[in-house]
RODRENVEX-548231 format. One line per field, with one value per residue (C-alpha): z, y, x. Coordinates in steps of 0.2 Angstrom, whole numbers. Example, Ala and Ser with C-alpha at 12.3 -4.5 7.8 and 13.67 -1.06 7.14 Angstrom:
Z 39 36 .
Y -22 -5 .
X 62 68 .
REM end
This chain:
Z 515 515 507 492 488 493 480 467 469 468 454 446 450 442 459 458 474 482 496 508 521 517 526 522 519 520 532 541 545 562 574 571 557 547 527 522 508 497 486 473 480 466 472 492 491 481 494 512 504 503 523 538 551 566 566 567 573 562 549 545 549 535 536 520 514 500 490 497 513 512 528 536 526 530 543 558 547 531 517 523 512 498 487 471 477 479 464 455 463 459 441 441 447 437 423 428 436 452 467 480 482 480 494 489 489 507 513 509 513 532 533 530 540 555 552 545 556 572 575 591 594 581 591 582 587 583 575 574 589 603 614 610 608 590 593 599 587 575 564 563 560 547 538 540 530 516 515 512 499 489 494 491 507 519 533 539 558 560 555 567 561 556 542 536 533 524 516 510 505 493 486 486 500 511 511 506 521 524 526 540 550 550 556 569 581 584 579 588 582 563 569 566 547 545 552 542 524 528 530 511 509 515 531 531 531 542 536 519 514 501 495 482 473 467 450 460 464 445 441 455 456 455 469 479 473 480 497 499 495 507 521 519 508 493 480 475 462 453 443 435 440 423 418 426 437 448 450 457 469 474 479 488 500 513 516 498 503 491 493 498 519 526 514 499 485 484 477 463 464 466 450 454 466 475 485 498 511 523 532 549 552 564 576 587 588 576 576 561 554 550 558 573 583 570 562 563 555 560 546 534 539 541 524 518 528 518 501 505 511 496 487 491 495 477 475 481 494 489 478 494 494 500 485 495 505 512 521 541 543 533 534 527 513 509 508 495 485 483 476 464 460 468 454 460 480 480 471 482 499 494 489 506 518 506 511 529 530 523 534 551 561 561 578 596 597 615 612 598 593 578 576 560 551 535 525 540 557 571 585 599 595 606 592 595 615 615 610 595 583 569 555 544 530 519 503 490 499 498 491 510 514 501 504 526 519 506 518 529 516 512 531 538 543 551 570 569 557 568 566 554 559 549 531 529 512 519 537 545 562 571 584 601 609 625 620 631 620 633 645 634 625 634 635 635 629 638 628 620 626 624 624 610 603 611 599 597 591 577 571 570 560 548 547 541 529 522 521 512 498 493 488 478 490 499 518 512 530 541 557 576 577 571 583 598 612 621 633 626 609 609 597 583 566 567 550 531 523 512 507 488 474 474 466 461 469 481 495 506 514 506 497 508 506 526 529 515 504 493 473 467 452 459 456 471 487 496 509 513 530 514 506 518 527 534 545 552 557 563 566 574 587 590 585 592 579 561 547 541 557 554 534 541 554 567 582 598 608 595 592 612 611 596 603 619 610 597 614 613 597 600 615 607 594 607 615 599 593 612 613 594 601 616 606 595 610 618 599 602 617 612 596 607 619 .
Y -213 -223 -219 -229 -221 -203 -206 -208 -196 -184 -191 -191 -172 -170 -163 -160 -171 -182 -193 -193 -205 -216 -234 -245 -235 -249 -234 -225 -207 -201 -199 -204 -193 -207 -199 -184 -174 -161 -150 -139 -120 -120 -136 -130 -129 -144 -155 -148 -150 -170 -169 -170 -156 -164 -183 -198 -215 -226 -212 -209 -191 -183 -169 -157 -145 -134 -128 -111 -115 -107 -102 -121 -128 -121 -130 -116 -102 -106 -118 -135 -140 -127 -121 -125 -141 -146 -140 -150 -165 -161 -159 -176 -184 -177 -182 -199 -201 -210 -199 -209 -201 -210 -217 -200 -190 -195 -197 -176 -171 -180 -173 -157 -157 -163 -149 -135 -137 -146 -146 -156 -160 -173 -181 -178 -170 -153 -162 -180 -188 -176 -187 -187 -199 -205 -222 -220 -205 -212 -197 -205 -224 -218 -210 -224 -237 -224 -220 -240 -241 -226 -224 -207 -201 -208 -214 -203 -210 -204 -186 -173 -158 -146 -160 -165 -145 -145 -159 -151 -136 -144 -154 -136 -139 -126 -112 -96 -85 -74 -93 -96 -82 -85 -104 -99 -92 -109 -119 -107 -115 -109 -93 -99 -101 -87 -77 -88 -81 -65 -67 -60 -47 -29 -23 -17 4 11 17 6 -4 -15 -14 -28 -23 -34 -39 -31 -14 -11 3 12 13 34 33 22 34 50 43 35 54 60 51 53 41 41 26 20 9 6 -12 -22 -40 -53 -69 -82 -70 -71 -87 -85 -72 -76 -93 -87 -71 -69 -90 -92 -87 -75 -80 -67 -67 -59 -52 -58 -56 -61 -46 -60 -62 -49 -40 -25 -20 -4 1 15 26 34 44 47 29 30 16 16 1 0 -1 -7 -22 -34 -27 -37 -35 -36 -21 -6 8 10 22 9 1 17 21 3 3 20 14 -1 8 20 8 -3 12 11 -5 -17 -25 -44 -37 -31 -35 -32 -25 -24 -33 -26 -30 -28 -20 -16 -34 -42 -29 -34 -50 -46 -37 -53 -63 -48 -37 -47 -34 -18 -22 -16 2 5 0 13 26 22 24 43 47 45 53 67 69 71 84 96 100 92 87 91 85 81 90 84 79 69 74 69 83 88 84 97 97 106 110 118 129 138 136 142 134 135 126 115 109 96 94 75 72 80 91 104 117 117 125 136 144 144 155 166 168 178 187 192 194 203 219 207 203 189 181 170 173 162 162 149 144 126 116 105 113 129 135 150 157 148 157 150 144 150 151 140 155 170 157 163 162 140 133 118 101 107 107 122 140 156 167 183 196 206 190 189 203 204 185 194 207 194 183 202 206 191 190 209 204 189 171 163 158 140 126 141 138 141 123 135 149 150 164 170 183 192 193 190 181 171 159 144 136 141 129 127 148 147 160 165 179 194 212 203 217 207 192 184 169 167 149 148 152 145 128 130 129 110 119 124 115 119 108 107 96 88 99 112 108 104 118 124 139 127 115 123 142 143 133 146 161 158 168 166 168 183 194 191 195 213 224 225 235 225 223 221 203 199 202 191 178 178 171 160 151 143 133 130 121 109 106 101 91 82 78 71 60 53 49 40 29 25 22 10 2 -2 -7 -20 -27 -29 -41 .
X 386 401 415 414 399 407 421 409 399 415 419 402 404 420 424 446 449 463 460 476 469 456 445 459 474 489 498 484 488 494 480 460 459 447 446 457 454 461 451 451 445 431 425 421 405 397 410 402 386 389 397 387 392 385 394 382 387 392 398 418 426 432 444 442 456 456 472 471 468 448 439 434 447 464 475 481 473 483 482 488 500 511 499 509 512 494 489 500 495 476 483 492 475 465 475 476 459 468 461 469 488 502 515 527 511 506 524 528 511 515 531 523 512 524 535 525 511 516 531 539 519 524 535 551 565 573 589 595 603 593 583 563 549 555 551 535 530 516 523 540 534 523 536 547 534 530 547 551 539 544 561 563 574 587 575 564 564 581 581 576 564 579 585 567 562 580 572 556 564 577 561 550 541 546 526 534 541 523 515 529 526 507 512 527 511 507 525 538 555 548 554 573 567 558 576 584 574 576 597 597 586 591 587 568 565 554 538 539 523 518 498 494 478 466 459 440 451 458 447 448 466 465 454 466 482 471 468 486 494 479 487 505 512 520 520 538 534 517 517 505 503 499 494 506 516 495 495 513 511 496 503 517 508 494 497 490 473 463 443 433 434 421 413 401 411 431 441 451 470 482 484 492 507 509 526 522 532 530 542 531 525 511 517 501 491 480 462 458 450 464 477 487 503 515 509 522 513 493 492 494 476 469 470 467 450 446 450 439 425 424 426 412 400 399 392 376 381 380 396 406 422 440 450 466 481 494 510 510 527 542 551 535 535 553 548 533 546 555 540 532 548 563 576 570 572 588 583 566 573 589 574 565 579 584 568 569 584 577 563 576 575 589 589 586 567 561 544 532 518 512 494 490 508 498 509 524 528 528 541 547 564 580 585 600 599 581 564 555 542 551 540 545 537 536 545 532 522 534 522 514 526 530 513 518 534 522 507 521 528 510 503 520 509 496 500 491 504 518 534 545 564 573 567 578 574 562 557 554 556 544 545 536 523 515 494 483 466 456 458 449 438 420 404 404 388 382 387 403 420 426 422 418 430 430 421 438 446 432 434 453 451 437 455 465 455 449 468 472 459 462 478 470 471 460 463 459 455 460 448 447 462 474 475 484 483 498 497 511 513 492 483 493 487 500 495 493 497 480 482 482 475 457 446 459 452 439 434 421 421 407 411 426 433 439 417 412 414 424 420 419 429 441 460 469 474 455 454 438 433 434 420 406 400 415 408 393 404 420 418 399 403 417 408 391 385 377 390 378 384 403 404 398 407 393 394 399 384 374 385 385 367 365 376 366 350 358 366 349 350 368 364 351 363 377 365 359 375 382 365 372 389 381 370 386 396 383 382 400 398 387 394 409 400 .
REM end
């Protein structure tokens, strides 16, 4: 097909299309780039159709771009040229029925190209007057000619990269500052542009992240607002995105490209923003699908990748989808701010940084100990000249602590119960005990890491959790992770911060919700360990006995008897579950390769 005939039959197809280089063109493009062309993202499909992938001889190349830059039609993994831009110009064409652009068309799509994409590969200088290959750059004589036909700038030949981006900018032209980063991978001196859009806005908070949800996500933003508070954000500011304001941000974040990725569905535009905090960032590397170096909190795609697998577990999988985007650190959030919201940055960035100061420890940290920090952090802390366990609890999650303070008030007669020794309005301090547990934890069954609970341990826990519903509450997530063992002060529970009311006057512990799942009824803070078989899970492999033999006080031996057999069916768990974790591991392994 020549490319007579490939016109037509565009425009036979009402495909949106311009032609930017062309057989002919009276000032080719740079470089052997034969036929360029720009077309609209609905119109992707029906295009590649008529394009050969494998080149024949005698057949022109044709290099195909779409408006938002789609997957086999972007340029350095955005869209080539600003997306407002280039929709404009399919408009005009359309409009006019002329698909071939224009000399001021071409002229700011090259001069985009050579400083957006390229750089000083085009052979231009970083300012006028350096030394370069100016004369010999096909960038700069191109520009030259067009520039004389249309006669929109000073000449283009003399004017280094810095005073043509100056150039594009003052026309539009500049992609928006998330589009710049993306580009500086591959065209470092952008990086003095990007630096330069951020001079005015604030200085970016820790732990604060934007999550833009798309028009696909809509009805399961409960969902997504239960799993954000699930791992330790909070939302700062929930707001709609509508009619024009779409197109707008869409346009101007993730590089203006919004089709559906990897999956078989795209998720639509962004349609509703969500500003999140969180005061512990997690700055691990991350993981997670979509994440990359830039990215300073790990949580943030942790919970992004939960919200779109819940989401999608929902639905057949030809309608997969990715409802969500998110920023990668707290500059770029800033910087979304600006594009959905650019009157409340001011407010939210002042509310972030409250936050955080909030959350600081208010005493020398010597180590931290925190695990997940999902509700507080725990630290090491020299308290007074001595150590002791500081526990800071989030902004909102301040009724986990209330119940820490209460279940010592309640458990005061119980040993068991640690030692609280400063209550502060949003920490608490206890008393340090050295953990031993691994040293009194025995028999081991084969398979597992770790040992049983001594029987006297047992039974003292079966003391506490009986203790504790007779007085009406329920030992909510209490498990063998919170017990520590110091040879001093003996065995100790280090965590209550699930105890809530239960069943008033209970007197036996069955039903208990630390052995048992707890009601689907029931209102309270339950996390999800909670309610699946807590005493299979997390207790037997403790205990070593069946839940019927601790709800009862049992003689001794008859319980080290009793755990001697049931070491049998242990074991061929253990070894069931470590041949599943082996075969996943080699299933990695592979996919990897």
């Amino acid at each position: 097909m020549g490319f007579d005939e490939f016109a037509a039959t565009l425009k036979e197809l009402h495909v949106e299309h311009l032609f930017f280089n062309w057989p002919g063109a009276e000032v080719p493009w740079p470089g052997d780039h034969g036929v360029i062309l720009l077309a609209s993202d609905h119109d992707l499909y029906r295009v590649t159709r008529l394009l050969r992938s494998q080149r024949h001889r005698g057949d022109i190349a044709c290099t195909l771009f779409t408006i938002g830059g789609l997957p086999g039609s972007d340029r350095n993994g955005v869209a080539w040229l600003p997306i407002s831009r280039a929709r404009e110009m399919l408009a005009a064409s359309g409009r006019c029925g002329m698909h071939l652009a224009s000399d001021e068309q071409r002229l700011l799509a090259m001069c985009s190209e050579a400083v957006y994409h390229l750089g000083t590969e085009s052979g231009l200088p970083l300012c006028a007057g350096q030394p370069s290959d100016v004369a010999l750059s096909p960038y700069a004589q191109a520009m030259q000619l067009l520039n004389s036909s249309c006669g929109i700038w000073p000449s283009p030949q003399v004017m280094g990269l810095e005073e043509l981006e100056g150039r594009m900018a003052e026309a539009c032209w500049r992609p928006s500052t998330d589009t710049l980063r993306k580009l500086s991978r591959s065209n470092p001196w952008l990086a003095q542009i990007v630096a330069l859009a951020q001079q005015g806005y604030p200085e970016p908070v820790p732990g604060l992240a934007v999550m833009l949800v798309r028009e696909q996500g809509l009805l399961h933003l409960d969902d997504f607002h239960k799993t954000l508070e699930h791992h330790g954000f909070d939302v700062l500011c929930d707001l709609n995105i509508q009619g024009e304001d779409q197109l707008r941000v869409a346009d101007r974040i993730r590089g203006g490209n919004w089709g559906r990725g990897p999956f078989p569905c795209s998720g639509g535009l962004p349609a509703h923003m969500l500003v999140i905090h969180d005061v512990h960032p997690d700055v691990s590397r991350s993981e997670a699908a979509g994440a990359n170096e830039q990215v300073d909190n790990a949580r943030v795609f942790t919970a992004k990748e939960s919200m779109r697998r819940r989401m999608n577990r929902g639905r057949p999988a030809r309608q997969h989808c990715n409802p969500l985007h998110s920023s990668d650190n707290a500059a770029q959030a800033v910087e979304y701010l600006a594009v959905v919201a650019p009157d409340r940055i001011e407010e939210i960035v002042e509310q972030a940084r409250q936050r955080n100061a909030a959350y600081r420890t208010p005493y020398p940290v010597l180590a931290d100990l925190s695990k997940h920090a999902q509700r507080a952090k725990v630290e090491l802390v020299d308290f007074h000249g001595a150590q002791a366990i500081c526990k800071t609890f989030r902004p909102g999650r301040e009724r986990f602590m209330e119940r820490e303070v209460q279940a010592r008030e309640l458990g005061k007669e119980l040993p068991e119960v640690s030692s609280i020794l400063e209550i502060g309005p949003r920490h608490l301090v206890f008393e340090w005990y050295a953990d031993n547990l691994q040293r009194i934890l025995s028999p081991k069954a084969p398979f597992y890491q770790h040992g049983m609970l001594p029987i006297w341990a047992i039974e003292r826990l079966r003391h506490v959790i009986l203790h504790y519903r007779r007085l009406g509450y329920e030992c909510i997530d209490l498990n063998p992770h919170n017990l520590i063992y110091d040879p001093c002060q003996g065995l100790k529970i280090i965590d209550f911060e699930f105890l809530q009311p239960g069943p008033r006057g209970v007197d036996t512990l069955k039903g208990n919700y630390a052995w048992y799942a707890v009601p689907g009824d029931f209102c309270g803070d339950v996390p999800q360990s909670a309610r699946n078989r807590p005493y299979l899970r997390r207790w037997l492999p403790y205990t070593g006995l069946p839940r019927l033999l601790c709800l009862h006080e049992v003689p001794r031996p008859v319980l080290v008897l009793a755990r001697s057999f049931f070491l049998v069916p242990l074991t061929l768990a253990g070894m069931k579950r470590a041949g599943r974790r082996y075969v996943r591991r080699i299933a990695r392994q592979i996919a990897v390769k």
